[in-house]
TIRO-2110 file (N, C-alpha, C; in Angstrom, 1 decimal):
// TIRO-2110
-14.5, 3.0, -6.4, N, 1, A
-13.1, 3.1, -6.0, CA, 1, A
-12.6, 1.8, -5.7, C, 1, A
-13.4, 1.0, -5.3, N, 2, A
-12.9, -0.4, -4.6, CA, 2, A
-13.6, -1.4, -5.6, C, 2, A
-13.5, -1.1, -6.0, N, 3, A
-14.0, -2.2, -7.5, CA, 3, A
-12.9, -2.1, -8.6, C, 3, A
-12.9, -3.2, -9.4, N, 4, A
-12.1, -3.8, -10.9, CA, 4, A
-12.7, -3.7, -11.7, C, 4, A
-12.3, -3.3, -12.9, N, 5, A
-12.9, -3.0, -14.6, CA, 5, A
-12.6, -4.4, -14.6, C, 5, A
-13.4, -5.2, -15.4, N, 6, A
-13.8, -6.8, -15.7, CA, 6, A
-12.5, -7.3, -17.0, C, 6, A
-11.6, -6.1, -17.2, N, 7, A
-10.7, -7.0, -17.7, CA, 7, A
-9.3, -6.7, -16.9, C, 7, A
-9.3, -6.4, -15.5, N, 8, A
-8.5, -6.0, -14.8, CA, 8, A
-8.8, -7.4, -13.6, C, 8, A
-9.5, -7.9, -13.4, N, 9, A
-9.8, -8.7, -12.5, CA, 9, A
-8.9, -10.2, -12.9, C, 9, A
-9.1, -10.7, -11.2, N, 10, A
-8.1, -11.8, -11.1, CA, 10, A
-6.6, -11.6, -10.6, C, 10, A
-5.8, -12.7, -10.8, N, 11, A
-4.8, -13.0, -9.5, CA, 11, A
-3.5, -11.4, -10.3, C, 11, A
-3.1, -10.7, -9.2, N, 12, A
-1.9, -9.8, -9.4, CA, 12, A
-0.5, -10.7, -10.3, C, 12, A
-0.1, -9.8, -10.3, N, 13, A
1.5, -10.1, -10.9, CA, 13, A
2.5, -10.7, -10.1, C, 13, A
3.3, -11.4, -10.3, N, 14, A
4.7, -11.4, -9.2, CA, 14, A
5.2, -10.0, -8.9, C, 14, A
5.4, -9.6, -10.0, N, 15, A
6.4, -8.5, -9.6, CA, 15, A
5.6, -7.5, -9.1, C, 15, A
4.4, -7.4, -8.5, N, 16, A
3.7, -6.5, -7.7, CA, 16, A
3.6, -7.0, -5.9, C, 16, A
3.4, -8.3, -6.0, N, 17, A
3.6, -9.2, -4.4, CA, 17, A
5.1, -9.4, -4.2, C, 17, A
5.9, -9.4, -4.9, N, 18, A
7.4, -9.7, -4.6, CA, 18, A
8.1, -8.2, -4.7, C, 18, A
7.4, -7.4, -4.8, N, 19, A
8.5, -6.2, -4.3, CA, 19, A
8.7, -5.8, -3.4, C, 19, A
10.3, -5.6, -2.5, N, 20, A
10.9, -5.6, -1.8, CA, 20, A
10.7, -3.7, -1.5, C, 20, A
10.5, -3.2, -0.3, N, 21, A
10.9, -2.0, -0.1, CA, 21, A
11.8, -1.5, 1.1, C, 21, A
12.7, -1.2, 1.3, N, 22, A
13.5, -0.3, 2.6, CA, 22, A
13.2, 0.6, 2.9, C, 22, A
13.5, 0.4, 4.2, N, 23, A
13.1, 1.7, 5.3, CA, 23, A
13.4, 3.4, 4.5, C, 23, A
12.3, 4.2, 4.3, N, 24, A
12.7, 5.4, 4.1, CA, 24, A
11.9, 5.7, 2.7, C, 24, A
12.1, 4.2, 2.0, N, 25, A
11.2, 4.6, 0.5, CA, 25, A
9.4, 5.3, 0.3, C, 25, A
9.7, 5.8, -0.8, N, 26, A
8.6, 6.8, -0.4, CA, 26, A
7.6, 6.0, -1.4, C, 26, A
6.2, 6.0, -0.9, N, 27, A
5.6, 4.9, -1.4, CA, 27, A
3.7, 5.6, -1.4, C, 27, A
3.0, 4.5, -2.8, N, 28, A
1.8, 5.4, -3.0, CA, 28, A
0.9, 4.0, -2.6, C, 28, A
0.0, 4.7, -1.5, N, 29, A
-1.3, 3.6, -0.8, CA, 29, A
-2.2, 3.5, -2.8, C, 29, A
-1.9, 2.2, -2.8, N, 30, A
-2.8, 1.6, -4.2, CA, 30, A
-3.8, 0.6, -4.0, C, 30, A
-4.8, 0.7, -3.6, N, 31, A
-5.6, -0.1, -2.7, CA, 31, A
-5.6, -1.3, -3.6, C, 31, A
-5.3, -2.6, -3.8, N, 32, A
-6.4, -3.6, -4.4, CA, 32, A
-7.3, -4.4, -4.1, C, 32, A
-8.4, -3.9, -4.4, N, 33, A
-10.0, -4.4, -4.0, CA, 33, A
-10.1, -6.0, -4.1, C, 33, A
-9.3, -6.9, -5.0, N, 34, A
-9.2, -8.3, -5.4, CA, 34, A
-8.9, -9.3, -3.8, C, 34, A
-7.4, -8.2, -3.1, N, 35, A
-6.5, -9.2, -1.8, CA, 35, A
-7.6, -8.3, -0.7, C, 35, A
-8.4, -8.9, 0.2, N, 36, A
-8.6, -7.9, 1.7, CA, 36, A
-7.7, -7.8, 2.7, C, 36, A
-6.9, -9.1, 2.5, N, 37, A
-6.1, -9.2, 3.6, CA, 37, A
-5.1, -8.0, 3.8, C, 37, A
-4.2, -7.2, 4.7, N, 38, A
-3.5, -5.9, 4.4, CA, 38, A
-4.4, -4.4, 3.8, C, 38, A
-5.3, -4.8, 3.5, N, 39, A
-5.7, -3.4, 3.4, CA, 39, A
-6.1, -2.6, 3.9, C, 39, A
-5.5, -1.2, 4.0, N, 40, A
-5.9, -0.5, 4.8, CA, 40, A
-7.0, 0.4, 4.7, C, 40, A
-7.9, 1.3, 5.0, N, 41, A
-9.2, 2.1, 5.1, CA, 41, A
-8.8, 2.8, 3.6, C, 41, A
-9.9, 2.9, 2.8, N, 42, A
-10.5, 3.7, 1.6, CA, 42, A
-9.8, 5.1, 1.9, C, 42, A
-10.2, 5.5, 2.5, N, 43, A
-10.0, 7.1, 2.9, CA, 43, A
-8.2, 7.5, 2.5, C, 43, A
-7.2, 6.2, 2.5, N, 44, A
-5.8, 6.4, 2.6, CA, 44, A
-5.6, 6.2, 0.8, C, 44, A
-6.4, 6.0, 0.2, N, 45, A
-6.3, 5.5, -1.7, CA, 45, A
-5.5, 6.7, -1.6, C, 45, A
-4.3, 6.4, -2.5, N, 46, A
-3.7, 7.6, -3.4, CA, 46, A
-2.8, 8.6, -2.5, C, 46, A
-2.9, 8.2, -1.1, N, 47, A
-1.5, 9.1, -0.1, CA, 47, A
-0.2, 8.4, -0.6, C, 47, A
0.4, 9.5, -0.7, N, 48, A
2.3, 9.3, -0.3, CA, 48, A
2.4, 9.2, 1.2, C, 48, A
3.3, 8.1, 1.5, N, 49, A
3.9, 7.9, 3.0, CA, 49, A
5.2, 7.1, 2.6, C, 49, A
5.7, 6.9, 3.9, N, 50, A
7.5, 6.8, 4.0, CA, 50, A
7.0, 5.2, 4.6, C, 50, A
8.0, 4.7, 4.6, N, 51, A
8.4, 3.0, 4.8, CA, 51, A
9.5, 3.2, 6.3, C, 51, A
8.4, 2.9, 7.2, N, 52, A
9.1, 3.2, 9.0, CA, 52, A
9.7, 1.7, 8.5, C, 52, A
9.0, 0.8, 9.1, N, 53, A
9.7, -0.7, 9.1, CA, 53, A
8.6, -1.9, 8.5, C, 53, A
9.3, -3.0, 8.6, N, 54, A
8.4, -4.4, 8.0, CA, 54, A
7.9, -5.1, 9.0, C, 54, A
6.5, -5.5, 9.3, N, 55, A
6.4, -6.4, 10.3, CA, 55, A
5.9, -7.8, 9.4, C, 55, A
5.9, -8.7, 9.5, N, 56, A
5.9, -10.0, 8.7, CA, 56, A
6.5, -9.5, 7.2, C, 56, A
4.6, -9.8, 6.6, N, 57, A
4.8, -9.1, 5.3, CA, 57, A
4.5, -7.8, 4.4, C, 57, A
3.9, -7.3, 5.9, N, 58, A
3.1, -5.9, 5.6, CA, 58, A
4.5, -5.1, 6.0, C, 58, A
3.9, -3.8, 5.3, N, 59, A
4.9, -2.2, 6.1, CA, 59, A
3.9, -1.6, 6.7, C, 59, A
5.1, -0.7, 7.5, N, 60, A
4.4, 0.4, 8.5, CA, 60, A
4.5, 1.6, 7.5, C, 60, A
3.7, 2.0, 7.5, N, 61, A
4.1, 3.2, 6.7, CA, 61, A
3.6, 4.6, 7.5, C, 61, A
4.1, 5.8, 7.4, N, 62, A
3.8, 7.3, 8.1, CA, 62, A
3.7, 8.1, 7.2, C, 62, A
2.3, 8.6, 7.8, N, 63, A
1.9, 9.4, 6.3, CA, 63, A
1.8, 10.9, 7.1, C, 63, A
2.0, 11.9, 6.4, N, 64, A
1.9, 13.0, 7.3, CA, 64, A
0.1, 13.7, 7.3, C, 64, A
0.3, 14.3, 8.3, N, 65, A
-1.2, 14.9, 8.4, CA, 65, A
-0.5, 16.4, 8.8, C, 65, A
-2.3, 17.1, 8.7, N, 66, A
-1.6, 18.6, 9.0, CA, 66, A
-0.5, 18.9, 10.3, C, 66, A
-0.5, 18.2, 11.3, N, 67, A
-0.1, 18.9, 12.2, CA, 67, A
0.8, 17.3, 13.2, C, 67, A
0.4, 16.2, 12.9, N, 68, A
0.9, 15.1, 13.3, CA, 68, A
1.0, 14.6, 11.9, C, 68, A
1.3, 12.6, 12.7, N, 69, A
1.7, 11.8, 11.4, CA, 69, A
0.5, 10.5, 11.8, C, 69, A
0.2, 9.5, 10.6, N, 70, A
-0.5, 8.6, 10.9, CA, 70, A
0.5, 7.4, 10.6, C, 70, A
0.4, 6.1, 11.4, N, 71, A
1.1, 4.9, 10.9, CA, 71, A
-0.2, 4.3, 10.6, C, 71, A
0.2, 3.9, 9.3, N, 72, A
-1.2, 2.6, 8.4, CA, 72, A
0.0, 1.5, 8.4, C, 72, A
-0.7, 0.2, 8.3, N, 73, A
-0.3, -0.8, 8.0, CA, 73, A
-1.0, -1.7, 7.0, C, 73, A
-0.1, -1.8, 5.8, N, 74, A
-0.5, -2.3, 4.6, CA, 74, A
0.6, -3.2, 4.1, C, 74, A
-0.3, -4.3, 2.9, N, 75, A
0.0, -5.1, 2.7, CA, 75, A
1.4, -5.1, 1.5, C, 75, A
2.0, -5.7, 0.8, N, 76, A
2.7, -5.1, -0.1, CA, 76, A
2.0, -5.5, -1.5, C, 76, A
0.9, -5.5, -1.6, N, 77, A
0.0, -5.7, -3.2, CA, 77, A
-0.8, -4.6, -2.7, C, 77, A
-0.9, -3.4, -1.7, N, 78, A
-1.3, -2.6, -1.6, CA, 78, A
-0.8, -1.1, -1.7, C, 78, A
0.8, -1.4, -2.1, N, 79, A
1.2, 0.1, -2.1, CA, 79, A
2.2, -0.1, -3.5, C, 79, A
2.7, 0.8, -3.9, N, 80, A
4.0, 0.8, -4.9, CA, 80, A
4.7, 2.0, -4.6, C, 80, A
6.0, 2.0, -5.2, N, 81, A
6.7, 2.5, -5.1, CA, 81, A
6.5, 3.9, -5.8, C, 81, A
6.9, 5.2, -5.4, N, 82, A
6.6, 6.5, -6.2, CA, 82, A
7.5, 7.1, -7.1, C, 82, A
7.3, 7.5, -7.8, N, 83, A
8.3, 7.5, -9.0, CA, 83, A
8.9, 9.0, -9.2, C, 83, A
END
């Protein structure tokens, strides 16, 4: 799960580190195994969560659980936007 197919490896895109998200957008934990810095726990790969707020350059993001909510903090080469 936390590994790169060998022709996927190496530095991300701009337009994957330079995207911008607002509060509210709904967003998919995409882990990349390449940056560790911002990443959040394995267990979160592949959740939808909401965009609470920005702290530097990471988001907060709230993901719901059964009966509460979790805030993760992740990087922004760690999530994208949900389509």
């Amino acid at each position: 799960m936390l590994t790169k197919r060998v022709r996927e490896k190496g530095k991300l895109g701009l337009s994957r580190l330079l995207a911008k998200y607002e509060v509210g957008d709904k967003v998919i934990i995409n882990i990349d195994p390449g940056i560790h810095k911002g990443m959040p726990h394995k267990r979160f790969q592949g959740k939808v969560g909401t965009v609470v707020e920005k702290r530097g350059r990471a988001y907060v993001l709230d993901l719901p659980q059964r009966k509460t909510s979790k805030y993760i903090i992740a990087g922004p080469e760690h999530i994208k936007r949900q389509k």
